[in-house]
N, C-alpha and C positions, 0 to 999 in steps of 0.2 A: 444466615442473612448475607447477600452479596451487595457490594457498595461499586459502582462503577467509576472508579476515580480514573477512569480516561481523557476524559475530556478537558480534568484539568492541566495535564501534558505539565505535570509536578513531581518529583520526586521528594516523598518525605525522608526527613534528617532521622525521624520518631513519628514513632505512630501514632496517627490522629487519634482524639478522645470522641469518640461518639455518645453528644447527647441529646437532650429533646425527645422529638416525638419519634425519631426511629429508634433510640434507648428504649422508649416505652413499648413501642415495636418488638424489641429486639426480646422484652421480656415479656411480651404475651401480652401486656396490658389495656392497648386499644394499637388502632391503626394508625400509622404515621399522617403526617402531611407530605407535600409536593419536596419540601425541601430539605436537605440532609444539615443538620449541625454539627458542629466539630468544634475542638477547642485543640490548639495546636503549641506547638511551643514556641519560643520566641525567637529561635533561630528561624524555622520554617516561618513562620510569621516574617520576617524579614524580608525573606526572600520570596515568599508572595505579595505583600507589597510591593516588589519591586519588580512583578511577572505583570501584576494586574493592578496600575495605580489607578486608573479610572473604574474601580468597581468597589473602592474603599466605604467602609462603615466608620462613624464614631459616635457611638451612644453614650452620653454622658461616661465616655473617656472609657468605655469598652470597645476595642477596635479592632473588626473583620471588614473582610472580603466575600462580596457576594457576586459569585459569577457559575453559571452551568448550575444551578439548584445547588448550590454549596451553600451555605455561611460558617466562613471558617473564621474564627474566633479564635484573641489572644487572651483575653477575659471574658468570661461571664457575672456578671454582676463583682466584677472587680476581682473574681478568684480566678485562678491562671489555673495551666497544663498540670504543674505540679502539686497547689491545691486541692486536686479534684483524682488527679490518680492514685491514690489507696485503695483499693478492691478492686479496680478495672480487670472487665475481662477482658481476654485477648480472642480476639477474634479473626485471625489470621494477618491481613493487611491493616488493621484500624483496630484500639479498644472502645471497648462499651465503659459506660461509669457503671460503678457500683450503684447498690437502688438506696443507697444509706445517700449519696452525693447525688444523685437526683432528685431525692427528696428535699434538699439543702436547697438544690436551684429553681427546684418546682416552689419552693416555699418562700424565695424573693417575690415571686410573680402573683403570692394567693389571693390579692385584690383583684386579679382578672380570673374569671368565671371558669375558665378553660386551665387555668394551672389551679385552679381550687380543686378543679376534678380530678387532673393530675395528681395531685396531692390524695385527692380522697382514695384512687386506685393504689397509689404505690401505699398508704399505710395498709389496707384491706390487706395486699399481700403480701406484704411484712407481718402484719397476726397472722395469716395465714400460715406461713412460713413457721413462725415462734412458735402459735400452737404446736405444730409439732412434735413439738420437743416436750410438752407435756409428761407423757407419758414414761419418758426416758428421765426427767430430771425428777419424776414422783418413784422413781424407784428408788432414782437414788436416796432420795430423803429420806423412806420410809427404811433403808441400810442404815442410814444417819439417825432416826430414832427408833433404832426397832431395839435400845438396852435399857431407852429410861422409861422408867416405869411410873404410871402416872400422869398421861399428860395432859392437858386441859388445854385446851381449844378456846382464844380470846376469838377468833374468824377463822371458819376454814370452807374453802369454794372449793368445788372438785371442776373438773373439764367440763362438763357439761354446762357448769356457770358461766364459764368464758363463752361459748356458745350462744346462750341464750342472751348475754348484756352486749355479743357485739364486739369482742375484744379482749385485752388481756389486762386492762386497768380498770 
């Protein structure tokens, strides 16, 4: 994925956080919209306030800049740059959020329709994902009991369960 950060005729201090719908983009899960998000640091932040003062945002004291299809963001529902980068990938010029911190920001917004879906995509594949791992973490177990003799079974689901309920809970 290429981001054409021309137009803002900016140079970042740190590399923008990419999130939103080109996050969700970025990971296969629907198409973006018109507009790219970003959540930046508060140096950069600075100093685009002071590139572009007439294009200022303040959403109940979360405060970007929207200009050239940007919205470039110092918080997102009050979590900053450094809140939100833990797993970021890197993606050359700009990080992606990890899909664990997308789902954090998709899930301020779950009262609107559109980040509900948000929401409903990135868990699908995050089971998706986990499943996975099934198969790998039932060997290990069956290593972990394959000396005691005797064992009795209060609940036991094989994969095929997760499957058919939909999930891994």
């Amino acid at each position: 994925m290429k981001i054409n950060f021309i137009p803002l005729n900016f140079s970042f201090h740190s590399k923008p956080l990419l999130v939103g719908g080109k996050a969700m983009e970025y990971y296969g899960l629907r198409s973006a919209g018109a507009d790219i998000d970003l959540i930046v640091t508060q140096k950069d932040m600075v100093k685009l306030l002071q590139q572009y003062p007439t294009y200022i945002k303040d959403l109940f004291a979360d405060l970007g800049i929207c200009v050239f299809g940007f919205e470039i963001w110092k918080t997102i529902c009050y979590l900053s740059y450094q809140d939100l980068l833990a797993g970021a990938i890197d993606a050359g010029d700009f990080l992606v959020i990890s899909l664990e911190k997308l789902l954090l920001l998709k899930s301020f917004g779950i009262h609107k329709p559109k980040y509900l879906e948000d929401v409903r995509l990135i868990v699908a594949h995050l089971v998706t994902r986990q499943n996975k791992q099934a198969g790998k973490i039932k060997l290990i177990n069956q290593d972990l009991l394959k000396d005691i003799p005797n064992i009795h079974y209060i609940e036991k689901k094989d994969s095929q369960d997760i499957i058919n309920e939909g999930g891994i809970l």
